[in-house]
C-alpha positions as CSV (number, residue, x, y, z in Angstrom):
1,X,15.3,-7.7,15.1
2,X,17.5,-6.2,17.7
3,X,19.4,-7.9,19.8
4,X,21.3,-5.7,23.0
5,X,24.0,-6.7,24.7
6,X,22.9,-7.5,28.8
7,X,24.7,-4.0,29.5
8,X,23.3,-1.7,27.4
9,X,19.7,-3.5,28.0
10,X,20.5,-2.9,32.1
11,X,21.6,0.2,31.1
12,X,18.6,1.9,29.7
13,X,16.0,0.5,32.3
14,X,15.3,3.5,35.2
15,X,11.8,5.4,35.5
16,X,10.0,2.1,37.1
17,X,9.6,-1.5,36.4
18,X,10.2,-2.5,32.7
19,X,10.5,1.0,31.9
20,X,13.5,2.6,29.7
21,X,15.5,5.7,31.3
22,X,13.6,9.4,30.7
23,X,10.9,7.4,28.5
24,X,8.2,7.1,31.0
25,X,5.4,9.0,28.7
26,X,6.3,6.9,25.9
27,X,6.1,4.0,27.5
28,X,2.7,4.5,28.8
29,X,1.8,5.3,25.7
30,X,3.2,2.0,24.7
31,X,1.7,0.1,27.4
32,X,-2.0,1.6,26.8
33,X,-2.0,0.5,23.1
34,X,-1.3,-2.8,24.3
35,X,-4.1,-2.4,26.8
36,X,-6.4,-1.7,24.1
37,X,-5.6,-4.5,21.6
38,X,-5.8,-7.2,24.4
39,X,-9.8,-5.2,24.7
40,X,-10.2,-6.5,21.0
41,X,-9.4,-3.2,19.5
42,X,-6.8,-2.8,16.6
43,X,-3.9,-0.3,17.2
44,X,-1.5,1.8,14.6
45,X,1.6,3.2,15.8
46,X,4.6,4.7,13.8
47,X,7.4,5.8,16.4
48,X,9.4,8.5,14.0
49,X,12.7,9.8,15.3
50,X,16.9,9.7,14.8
51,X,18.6,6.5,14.5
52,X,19.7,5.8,18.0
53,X,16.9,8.1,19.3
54,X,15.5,4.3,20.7
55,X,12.9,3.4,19.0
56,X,14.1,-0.1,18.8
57,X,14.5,0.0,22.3
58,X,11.0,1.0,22.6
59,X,9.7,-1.9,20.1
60,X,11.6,-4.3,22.7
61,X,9.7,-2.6,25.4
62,X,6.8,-3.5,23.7
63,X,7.3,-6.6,23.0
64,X,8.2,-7.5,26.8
65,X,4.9,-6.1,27.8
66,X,2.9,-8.1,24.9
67,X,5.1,-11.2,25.6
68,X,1.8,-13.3,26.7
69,X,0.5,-12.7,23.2
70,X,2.0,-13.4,19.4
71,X,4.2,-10.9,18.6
72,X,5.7,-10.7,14.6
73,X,8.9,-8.7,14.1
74,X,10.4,-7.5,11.2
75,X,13.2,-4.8,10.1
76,X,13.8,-2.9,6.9
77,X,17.3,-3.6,5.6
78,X,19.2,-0.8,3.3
79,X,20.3,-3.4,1.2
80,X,16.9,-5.0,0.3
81,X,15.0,-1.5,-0.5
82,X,14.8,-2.4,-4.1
83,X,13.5,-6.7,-3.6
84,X,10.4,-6.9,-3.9
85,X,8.2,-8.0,-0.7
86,X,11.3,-8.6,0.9
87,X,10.1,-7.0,4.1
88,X,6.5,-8.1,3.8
89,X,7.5,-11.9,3.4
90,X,10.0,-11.6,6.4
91,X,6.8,-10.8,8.4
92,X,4.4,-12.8,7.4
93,X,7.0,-15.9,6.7
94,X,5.6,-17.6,10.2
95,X,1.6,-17.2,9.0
96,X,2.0,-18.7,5.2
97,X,0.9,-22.2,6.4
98,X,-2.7,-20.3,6.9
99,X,-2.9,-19.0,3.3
100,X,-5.0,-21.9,1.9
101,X,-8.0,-20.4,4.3
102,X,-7.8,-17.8,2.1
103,X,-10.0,-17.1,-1.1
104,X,-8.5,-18.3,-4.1
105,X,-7.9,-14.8,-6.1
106,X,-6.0,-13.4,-3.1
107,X,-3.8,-16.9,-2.2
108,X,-2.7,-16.7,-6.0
109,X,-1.6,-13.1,-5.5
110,X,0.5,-14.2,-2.1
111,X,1.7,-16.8,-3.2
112,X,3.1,-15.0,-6.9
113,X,4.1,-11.8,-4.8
114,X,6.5,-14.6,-2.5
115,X,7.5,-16.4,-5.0
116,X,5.8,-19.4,-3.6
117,X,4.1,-19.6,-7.7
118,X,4.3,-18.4,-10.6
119,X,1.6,-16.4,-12.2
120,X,1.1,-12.7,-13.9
121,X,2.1,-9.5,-11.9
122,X,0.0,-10.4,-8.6
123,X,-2.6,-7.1,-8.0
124,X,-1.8,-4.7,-5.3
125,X,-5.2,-4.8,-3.8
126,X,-5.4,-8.3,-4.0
127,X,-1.9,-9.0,-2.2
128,X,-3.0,-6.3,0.3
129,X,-6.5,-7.6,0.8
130,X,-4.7,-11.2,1.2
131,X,-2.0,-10.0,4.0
132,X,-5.0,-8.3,5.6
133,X,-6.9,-11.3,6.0
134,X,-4.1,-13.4,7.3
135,X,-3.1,-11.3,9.9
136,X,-6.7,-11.0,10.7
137,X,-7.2,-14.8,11.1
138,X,-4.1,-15.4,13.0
139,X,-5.3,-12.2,15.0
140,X,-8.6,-13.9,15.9
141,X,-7.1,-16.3,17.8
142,X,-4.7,-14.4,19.6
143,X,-3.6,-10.8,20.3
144,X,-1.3,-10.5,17.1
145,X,1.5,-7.3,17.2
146,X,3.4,-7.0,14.4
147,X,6.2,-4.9,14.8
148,X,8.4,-3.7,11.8
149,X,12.1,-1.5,12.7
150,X,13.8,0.4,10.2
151,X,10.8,1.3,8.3
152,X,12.1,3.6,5.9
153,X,14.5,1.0,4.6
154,X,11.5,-1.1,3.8
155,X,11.4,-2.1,-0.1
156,X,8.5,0.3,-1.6
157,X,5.8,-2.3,-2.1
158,X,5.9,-3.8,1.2
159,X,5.8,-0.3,2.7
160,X,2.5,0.5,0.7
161,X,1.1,-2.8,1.5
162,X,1.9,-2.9,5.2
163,X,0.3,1.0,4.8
164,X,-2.7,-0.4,3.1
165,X,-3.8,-3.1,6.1
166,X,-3.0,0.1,8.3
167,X,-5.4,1.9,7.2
168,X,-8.7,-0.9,7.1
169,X,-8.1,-2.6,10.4
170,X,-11.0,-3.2,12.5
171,X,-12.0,-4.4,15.8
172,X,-9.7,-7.0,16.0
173,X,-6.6,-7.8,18.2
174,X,-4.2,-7.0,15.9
175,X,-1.5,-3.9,15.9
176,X,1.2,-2.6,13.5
177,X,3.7,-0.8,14.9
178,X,6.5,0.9,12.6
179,X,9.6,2.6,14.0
180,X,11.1,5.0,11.0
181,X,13.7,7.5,10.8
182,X,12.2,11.2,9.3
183,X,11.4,10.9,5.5
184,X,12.1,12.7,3.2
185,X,9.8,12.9,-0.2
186,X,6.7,10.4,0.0
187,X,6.4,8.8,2.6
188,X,3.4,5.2,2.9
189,X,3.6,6.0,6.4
190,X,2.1,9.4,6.6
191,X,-0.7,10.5,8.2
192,X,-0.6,7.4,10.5
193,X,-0.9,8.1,14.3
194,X,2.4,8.9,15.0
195,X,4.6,9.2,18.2
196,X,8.1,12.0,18.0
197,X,11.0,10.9,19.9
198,X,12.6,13.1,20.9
199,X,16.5,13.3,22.8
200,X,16.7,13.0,26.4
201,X,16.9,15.7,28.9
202,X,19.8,16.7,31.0
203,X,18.9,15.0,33.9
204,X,17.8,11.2,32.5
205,X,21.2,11.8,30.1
206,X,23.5,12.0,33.2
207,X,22.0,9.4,34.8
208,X,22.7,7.1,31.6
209,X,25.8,8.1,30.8
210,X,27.0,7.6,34.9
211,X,25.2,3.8,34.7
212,X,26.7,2.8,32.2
213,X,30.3,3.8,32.7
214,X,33.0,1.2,33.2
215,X,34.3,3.0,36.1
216,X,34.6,6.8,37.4
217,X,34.5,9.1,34.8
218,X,36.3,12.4,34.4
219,X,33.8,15.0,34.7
220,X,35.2,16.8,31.3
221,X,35.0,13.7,29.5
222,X,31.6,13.2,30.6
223,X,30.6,16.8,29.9
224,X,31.5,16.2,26.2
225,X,29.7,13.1,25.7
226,X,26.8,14.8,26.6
227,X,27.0,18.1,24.8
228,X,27.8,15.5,21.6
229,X,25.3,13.3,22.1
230,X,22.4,15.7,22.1
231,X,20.2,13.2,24.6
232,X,20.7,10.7,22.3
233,X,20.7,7.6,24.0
234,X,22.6,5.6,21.9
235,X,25.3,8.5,21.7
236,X,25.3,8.4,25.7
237,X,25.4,4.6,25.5
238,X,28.5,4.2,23.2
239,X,30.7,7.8,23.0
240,X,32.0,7.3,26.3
241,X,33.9,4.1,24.7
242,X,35.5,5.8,21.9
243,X,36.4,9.0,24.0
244,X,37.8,6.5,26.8
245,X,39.8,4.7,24.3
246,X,41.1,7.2,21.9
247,X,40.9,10.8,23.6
248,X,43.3,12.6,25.6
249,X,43.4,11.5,29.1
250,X,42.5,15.2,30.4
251,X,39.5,15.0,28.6
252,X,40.8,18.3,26.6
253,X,39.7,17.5,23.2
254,X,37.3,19.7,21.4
255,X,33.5,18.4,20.7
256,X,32.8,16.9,17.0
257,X,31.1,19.6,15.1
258,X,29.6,16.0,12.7
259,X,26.2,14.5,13.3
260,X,25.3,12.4,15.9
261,X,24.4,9.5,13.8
262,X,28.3,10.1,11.9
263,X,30.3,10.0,16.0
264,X,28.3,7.0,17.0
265,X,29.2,4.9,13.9
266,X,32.9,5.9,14.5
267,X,32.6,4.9,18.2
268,X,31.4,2.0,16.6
269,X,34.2,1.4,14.1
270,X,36.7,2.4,17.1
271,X,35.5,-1.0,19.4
272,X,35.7,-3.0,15.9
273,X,39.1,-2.4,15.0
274,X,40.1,-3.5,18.5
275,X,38.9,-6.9,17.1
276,X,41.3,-9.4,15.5
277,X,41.8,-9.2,12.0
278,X,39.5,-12.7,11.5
279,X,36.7,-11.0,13.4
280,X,37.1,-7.8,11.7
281,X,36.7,-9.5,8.2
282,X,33.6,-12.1,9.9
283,X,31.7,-8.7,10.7
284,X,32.6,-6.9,7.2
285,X,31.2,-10.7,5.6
286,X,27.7,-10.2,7.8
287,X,27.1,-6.7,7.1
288,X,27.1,-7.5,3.3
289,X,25.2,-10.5,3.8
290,X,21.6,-9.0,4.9
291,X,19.5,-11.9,5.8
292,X,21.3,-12.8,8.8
293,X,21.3,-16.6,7.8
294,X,23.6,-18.8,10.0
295,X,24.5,-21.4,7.3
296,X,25.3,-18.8,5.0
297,X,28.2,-16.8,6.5
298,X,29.5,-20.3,7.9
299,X,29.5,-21.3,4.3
300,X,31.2,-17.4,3.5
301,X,33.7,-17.7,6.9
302,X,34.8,-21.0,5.5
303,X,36.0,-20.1,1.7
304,X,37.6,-17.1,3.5
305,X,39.4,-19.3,5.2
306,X,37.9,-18.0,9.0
307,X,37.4,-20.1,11.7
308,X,34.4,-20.4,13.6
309,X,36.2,-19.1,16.6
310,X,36.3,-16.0,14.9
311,X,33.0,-15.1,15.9
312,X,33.4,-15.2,19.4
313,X,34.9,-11.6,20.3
314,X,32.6,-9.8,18.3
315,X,29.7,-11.5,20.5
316,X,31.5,-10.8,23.8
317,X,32.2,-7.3,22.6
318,X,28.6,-7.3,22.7
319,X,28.4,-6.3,19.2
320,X,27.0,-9.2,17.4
321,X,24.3,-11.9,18.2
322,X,24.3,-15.5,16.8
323,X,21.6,-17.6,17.7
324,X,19.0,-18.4,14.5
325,X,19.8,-15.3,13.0
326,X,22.8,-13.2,13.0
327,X,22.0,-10.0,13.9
328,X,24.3,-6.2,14.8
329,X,23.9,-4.6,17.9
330,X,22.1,-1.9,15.6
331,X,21.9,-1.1,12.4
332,X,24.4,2.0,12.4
333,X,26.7,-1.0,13.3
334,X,26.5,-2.8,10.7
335,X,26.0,0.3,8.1
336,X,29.6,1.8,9.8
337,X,31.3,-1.3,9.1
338,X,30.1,-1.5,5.5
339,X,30.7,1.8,4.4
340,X,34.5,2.1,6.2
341,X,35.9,-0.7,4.2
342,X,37.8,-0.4,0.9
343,X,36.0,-1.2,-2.6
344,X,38.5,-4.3,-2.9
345,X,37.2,-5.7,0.0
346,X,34.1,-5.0,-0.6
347,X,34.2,-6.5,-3.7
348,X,36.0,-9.7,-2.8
349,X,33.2,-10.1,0.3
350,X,30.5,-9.9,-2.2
351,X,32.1,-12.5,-4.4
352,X,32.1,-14.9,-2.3
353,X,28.9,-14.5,-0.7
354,X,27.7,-14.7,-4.2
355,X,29.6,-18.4,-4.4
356,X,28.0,-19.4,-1.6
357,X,24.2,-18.4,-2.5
358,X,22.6,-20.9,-4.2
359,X,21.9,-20.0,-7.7
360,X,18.6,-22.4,-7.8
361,X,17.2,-21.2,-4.4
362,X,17.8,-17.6,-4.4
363,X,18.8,-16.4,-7.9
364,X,18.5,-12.3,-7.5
365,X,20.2,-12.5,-4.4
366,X,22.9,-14.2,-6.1
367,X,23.2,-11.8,-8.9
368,X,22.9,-8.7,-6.8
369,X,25.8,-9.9,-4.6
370,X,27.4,-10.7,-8.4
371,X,26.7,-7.7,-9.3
372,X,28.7,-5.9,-6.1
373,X,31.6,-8.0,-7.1
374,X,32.8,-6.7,-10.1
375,X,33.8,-3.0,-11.9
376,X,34.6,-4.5,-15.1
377,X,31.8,-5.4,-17.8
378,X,30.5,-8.7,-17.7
379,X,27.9,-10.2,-19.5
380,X,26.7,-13.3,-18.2
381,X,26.4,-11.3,-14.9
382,X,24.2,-8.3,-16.8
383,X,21.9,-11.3,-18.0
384,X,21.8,-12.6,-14.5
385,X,20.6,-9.2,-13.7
386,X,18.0,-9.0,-16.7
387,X,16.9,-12.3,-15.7
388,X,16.3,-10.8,-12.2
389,X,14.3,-8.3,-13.2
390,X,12.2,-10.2,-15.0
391,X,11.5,-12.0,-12.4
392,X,10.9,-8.9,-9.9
393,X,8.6,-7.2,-12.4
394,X,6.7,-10.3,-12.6
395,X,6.3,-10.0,-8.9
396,X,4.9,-6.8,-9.3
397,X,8.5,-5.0,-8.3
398,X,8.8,-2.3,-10.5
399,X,11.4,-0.9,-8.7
400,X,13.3,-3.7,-8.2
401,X,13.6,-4.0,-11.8
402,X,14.4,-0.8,-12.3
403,X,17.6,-1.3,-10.0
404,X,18.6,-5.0,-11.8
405,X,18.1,-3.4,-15.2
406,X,20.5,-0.5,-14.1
407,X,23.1,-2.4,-12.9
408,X,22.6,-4.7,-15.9
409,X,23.1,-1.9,-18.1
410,X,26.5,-1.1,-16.4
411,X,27.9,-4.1,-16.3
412,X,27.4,-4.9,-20.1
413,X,30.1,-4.6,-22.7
414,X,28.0,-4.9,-26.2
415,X,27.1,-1.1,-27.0
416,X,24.0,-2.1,-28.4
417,X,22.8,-4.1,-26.2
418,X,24.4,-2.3,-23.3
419,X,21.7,0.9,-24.9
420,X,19.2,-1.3,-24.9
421,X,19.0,-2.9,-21.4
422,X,19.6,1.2,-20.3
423,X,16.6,2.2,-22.1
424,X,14.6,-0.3,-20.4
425,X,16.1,0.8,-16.8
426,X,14.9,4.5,-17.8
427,X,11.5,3.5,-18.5
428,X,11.2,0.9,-15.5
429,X,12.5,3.6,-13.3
430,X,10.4,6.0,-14.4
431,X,7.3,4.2,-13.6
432,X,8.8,3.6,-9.9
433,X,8.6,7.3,-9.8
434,X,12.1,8.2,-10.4
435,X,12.3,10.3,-12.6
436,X,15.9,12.2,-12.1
437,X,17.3,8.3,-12.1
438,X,15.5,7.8,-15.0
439,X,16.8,11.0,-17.0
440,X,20.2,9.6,-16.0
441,X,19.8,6.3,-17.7
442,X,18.3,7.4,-20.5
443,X,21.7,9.6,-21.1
444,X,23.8,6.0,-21.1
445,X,21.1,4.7,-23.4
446,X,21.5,7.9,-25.7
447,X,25.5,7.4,-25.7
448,X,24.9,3.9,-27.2
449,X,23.8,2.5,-30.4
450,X,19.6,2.6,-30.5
451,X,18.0,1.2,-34.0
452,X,14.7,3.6,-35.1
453,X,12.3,2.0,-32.8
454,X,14.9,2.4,-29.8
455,X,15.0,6.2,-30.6
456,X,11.5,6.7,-30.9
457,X,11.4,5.1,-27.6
458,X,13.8,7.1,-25.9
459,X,11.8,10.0,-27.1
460,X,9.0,9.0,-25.6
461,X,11.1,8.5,-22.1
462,X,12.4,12.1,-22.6
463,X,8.4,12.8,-23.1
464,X,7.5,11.1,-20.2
465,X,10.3,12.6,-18.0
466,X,8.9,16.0,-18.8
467,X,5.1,15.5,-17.9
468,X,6.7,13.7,-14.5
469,X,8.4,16.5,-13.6
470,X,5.5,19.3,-14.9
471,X,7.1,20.3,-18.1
472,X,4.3,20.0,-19.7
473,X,5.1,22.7,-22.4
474,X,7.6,20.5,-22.9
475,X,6.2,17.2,-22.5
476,X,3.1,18.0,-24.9
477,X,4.7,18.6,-28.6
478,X,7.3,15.8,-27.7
479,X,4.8,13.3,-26.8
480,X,2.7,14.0,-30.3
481,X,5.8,14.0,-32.0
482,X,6.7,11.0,-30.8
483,X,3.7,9.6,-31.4
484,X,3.6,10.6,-34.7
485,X,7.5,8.9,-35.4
486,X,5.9,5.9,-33.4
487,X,3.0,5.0,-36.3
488,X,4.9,2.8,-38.9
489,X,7.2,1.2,-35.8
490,X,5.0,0.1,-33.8
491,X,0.7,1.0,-34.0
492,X,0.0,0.2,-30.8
493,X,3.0,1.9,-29.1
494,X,2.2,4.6,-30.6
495,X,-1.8,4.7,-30.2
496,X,-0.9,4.3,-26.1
497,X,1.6,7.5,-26.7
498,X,-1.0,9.6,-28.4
499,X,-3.5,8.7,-25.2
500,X,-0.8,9.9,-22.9
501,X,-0.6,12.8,-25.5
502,X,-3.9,13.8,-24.6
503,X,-3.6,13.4,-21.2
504,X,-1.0,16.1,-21.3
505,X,-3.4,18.3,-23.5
506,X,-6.4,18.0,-21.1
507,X,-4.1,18.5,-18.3
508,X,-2.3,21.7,-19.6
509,X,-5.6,22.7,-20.7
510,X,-5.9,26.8,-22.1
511,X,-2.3,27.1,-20.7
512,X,-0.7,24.6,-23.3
513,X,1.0,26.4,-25.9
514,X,0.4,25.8,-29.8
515,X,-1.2,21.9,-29.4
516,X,-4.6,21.1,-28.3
517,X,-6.7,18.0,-27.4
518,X,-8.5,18.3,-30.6
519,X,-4.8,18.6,-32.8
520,X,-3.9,15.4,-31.0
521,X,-7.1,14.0,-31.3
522,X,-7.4,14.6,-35.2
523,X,-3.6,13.0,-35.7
524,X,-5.0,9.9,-33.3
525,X,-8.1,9.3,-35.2
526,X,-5.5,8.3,-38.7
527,X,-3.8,5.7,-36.6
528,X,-5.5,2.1,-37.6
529,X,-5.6,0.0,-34.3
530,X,-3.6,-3.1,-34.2
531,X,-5.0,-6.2,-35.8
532,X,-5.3,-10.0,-34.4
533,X,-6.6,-10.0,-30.1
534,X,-9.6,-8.4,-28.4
535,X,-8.9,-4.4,-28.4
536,X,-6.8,-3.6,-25.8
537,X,-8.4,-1.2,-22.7
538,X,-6.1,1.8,-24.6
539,X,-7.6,1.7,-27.6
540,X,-11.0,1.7,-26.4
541,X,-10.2,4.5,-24.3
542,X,-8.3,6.8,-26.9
543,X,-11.3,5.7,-30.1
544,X,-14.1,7.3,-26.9
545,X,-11.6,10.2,-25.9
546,X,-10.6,10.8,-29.8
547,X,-14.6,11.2,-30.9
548,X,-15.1,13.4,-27.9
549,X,-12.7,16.0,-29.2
550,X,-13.5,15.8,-32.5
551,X,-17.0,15.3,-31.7
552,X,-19.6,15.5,-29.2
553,X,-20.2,13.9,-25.9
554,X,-23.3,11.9,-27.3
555,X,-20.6,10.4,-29.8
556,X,-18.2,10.1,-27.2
557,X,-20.5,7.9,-25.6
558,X,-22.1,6.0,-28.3
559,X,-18.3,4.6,-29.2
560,X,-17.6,3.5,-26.0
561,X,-18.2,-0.3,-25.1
C-alpha cells in the first residue's frame, strides 16, 4: 500500500471534490465502476502506465470513494517475484478465517498453496477456483474491491491466479483492480479491460508544479522541471526538490537527457542523503526487508546498533510511513535506495535481516536474505536454498525453485554437487518458461563433474531448450538420441523423452529433416515400461501414440485404456 505524505496528497487534488489534478476522465471512470459494483455487478480494471504516471494515486482515489464498502489492497514487491503466492496470500490474508466454507478439494489446495498444510503440489484450477469462491462469499456480504499496485512485480502464480478469477466473475459486488507498469513478453494481464495513463498536459502540470512549491519559484527552474518531467506527476511532485537543492541558483543547468523514472529516483536519493547517517542506514535496512513488518526492522535497527529515533526524519521527510506496516513513499523510493548502495552494505543489511528472521516461521525468507549475504561458497546456505525450493515446488512454485536452485548452485563449493543442484535449476527454470536462463545454467552444470545419468540429462535440457525456442531441427535428433542414451539409465526417463520425441516429430511434421514419428516410434516400441506401480499417464500415452505410427488408428485405439 501507499502511503503519501499530507503535501503531496494536497498537492495532487484540483479538477473538483476528491478529484486528482488533470485526472478528471479517469476519475469518472473510476467513480462509475464503483457505481456499478455497488449495483451488484462485478468490475475488472488494469490501470497500465509509467511508474510515477499515478496509478497509485488513482487506486487511493478509489479507495476514498469505495471507503463505505471492504476494500482489500495489495502490491507486487520486486523482491518477492520468484515466492510463490506471495502476492495472492498478502490479499487474501484478511479472508482465510472463511476458507472452511469452502469445499474440501479447494480448502486443501489454499491451504497447501499458503503454507497453512502440507500436501502434494496444490492444482492451479483448484487454488484459483478456491480464491474465486472466497472473494465471492466475502463479496456477498459486502461490496468487496480488491486492489493490487505494482502488478508486474507480482510473483508469476499469483499473477495467473488473480488473472484466472478475472476472467469468471459474475454478478456479484466484487472488483479487481490492477495498476501495472507496460510489460514486456507475456503478460496474465492482457486482454483485460484496461485504462492508459497517460502524462499530464501543460496546463494541469504548471498548476502542480506551482502548488506544490515551497515558495516562489524561478521561472527557468520551473521551465526545466517540466520539460524533464514529461507531465509526469510524480516528476512535477519531486524534481523541483532536487533542482532546488543541488542546481545552480540561475536555474542555467541543462535538462537530463536520462528517463524520467532514472531523475526522479535521484531526486529521491538527493532528499535521503540529507538524512543522518542512522536514518540513511534504517531506510537502506527497510528497503531490503520487503514485508514491511514493524518487529522485524526494530529487531534489524537494534543489532545495527540504531536507535529508534532514527526513524523519525525519514517520516517527517515525508518519505517513510510507520504505523502496522512500514511502507516508502513509492516504490521508486525504496528501489533508488536499494540499488545506490555498495555490495558491502548490501550484504551486511541482508545478513542481519537474515539473523533476525526466524528460521522456524519463515525459512525461505531466511535463506534468500542468506543467500544476499554472501559472495563466497557456502554450503549449508546452498542446502538452505535446496531445501527452499523444495518447499516452493511443493507449493506449486516452479519458478521459485528455479530461482533457490540457482542461487543454490552458486553458492556451493563441491563440483559435483555444485553440477548437480545447476542441472536441476536448468530444468526447473525451463519449465518456468525460461529458457535463455535455463541455457545459462545448464553451461555451470556442463563445467562441473555430471556421472552418465547427469549427462544424459543435461542432453535432454539442451533438447528441451531447442524445441522451447523452435529449433526443432535441432531439438528432434537430440531428443531421440537422448532418449536412446536414456534406456539402460533410467526406462522411464527415457520412455517420457521418447514421448516428447514425438511430440517434436508430429510438430515438425513433413518439414523435419531425416527423423520421423514412425523412426521414433519404432525405437519407442523396444523400450520395456518400468516394473512395480500402476502405469504411469506417459506410458499409456506413448504404448497408444507408438501403435498409431506403427499401426493404424483402430490399433491406436484398441491399446488405449
Amino acid at each position: 500500500m501507499l502511503l503519501c505524505s499530507p503535501r503531496a496528497a494536497v498537492s495532487v487534488s484540483g479538477d473538483g471534490p476528491g478529484q486528482l489534478r488533470g485526472r478528471r476522465q479517469e476519475c469518472d471512470a473510476l467513480d462509475e465502476l464503483v457505481s456499478e459494483v455497488e449495483a451488484g455487478r462485478s468490475a475488472v480494471l488494469v490501470l497500465r502506465g509509467d511508474a510515477g504516471i499515478g496509478k497509485s494515486a488513482l487506486l487511493d482515489h478509489l479507495t476514498a470513494r469505495a471507503a463505505r464498502h471492504r476494500v482489500a489492497r495489495g502490491a507486487g514487491a520486486e523482491s518477492e517475484m520468484e515466492l510463490p503466492f506471495a502476492g495472492l496470500h498478502q490479499l487474501c490474508a484478511p479472508f482465510l478465517g472463511r476458507a472452511d466454507s469452502l469445499p474440501a478439494p479447494q480448502r486443501q489446495a489454499l491451504a497447501t498453496a499458503f503454507g497453512i498444510s502440507a500436501g502434494p503440489p496444490p492444482d492451479r484450477f483448484l487454488v484459483g477456483l478456491a480464491v474465486l469462491g472466497l472473494l465471492t462469499e466475502v463479496a456477498a456480504e459486502q461490496p468487496l474491491f480488491c486492489l493490487v499496485d505494482d502488478a508486474q512485480w507480482l510473483d508469476r502464480v499469483s499473477a495467473q491466479t488473480l488473472a484466472f478469477v478475472a476472467r469468471r466473475m459474475l454478478a456479484e459486488p466484487l472488483a479487481l483492480i490492477f495498476a501495472s507498469r507496460e510489460q514486456r513478453g507475456h503478460d496474465e494481464f492482457a486482454n483485460l479491460p484496461e485504462l492508459t495513463l497517460g502524462g499530464l498536459d501543460d496546463s494541469a502540470s504548471r498548476a502542480l508544479v506551482d502548488a506544490t512549491a515551497d515558495g516562489p519559484m524561478d521561472p527557468r527552474i520551473r521551465d526545466r522541471v517540466l520539460a524533464e518531467a514529461r507531465g509526469n506527476p510524480l516528476a512535477l511532485l519531486e524534481l523541483p526538490h532536487s533542482h532546488t537543492q543541488s542546481e545552480p541558483a540561475d536555474g542555467l543547468g541543462l535538462p537530463g537527457s536520462g528517463p524520467v523514472t532514472g531523475r526522479i529516483e535521484r531526486s529521491y536519493l538527493v532528499r535521503v542523503r540529507s538524512l543522518p547517517a542512522a536514518t540513511q542506514r534504517l531506510l537502506l535496512t527497510a528497503a531490503a526487508e520487503p514485508i514491511g513488518d514493524v518487529a522485524l526492522l526494530r529487531r534489524a535497527a537494534e543489532r545495527l546498533d540504531l536507535g529508534l529515533d532514527a526513524v523519525g526524519p525519514a517520516v517527517t521527510a515525508g518519505l517513510l510511513d510507520v504505523k502496522a506496516l512500514v511502507r516508502f513513499r513509492h516504490p521508486l523510493l525504496r528501489s533508488a535506495i536499494y540499488r545506490s548502495a555498495g555490495l558491502a552494505e548490501l550484504r551486511e543489511t541482508h545478513r542481519v535481516l537474515a539473523e533476525v528472521t526466524d528460521p522456524v516461521l519463515d525459512p525461505d525468507r531466511r535463506a534468500w536474505h542468506l543467500a544476499r549475504a554472501t559472495v563466497r561458497p557456502d554450503e549449508a546456505i546452498a542446502a538452505e536454498l535446496e531445501s527452499s525450493a523444495g518447499r516452493a515446488l511443493a507449493r506449486g512454485g516452479t519458478a521459485a525453485a528455479a530461482a533457490f536452485l540457482a542461487h543454490a548452485a552458486v553458492l556451493t563449493p563441491h563440483p559435483q554437487h555444485k553440477a548437480t543442484r545447476a542441472l536441476a535449476a536448468a530444468q526447473a527454470k525451463l519449465r518456468a518458461g525460461a529458457p535463455t536462463a535455463a541455457r545459462d545454467l545448464l553451461a555451470l552444470a556442463r563445467s562441473g563433474v555430471l556421472d552418465e545419468l547427469g549427462q544424459a540429462r543435461a542432453d535432454l535440457v539442451q533438447a528441451r531448450i531447442a524445441f522451447a525456442s523452435s529449433r526443432v531441427d535441432e531439438a528432434l535428433p537430440l531428443l531421440l538420441a537422448t532418449a536412446r542414451r536414456l534406456v539402460p539409465l533410467d526406462a522411464g526417463l527415457a520412455r517420457e523423452t521418447f514421448l516428447d520425441s514425438l511430440s517434436a516429430a508430429v510438430f515438425a511434421g513433413r518439414l523435419a529433416s531425416g527423423t520421423s514419428a514412425r523412426e521414433v516410434a519404432v525405437a519407442a516400441q523396444r523400450t520395456p515400461v518400468p516394473v512395480g506401480g500402476p502405469p504411469r499417464a506417459a506410458d499409456l500415452l506413448l504404448n497408444a501414440l507408438t501403435t498409431r505410427f506403427t499401426g493404424t488408428y483402430g490399433d491406436a485405439v484398441a491399446a488405449s485404456p
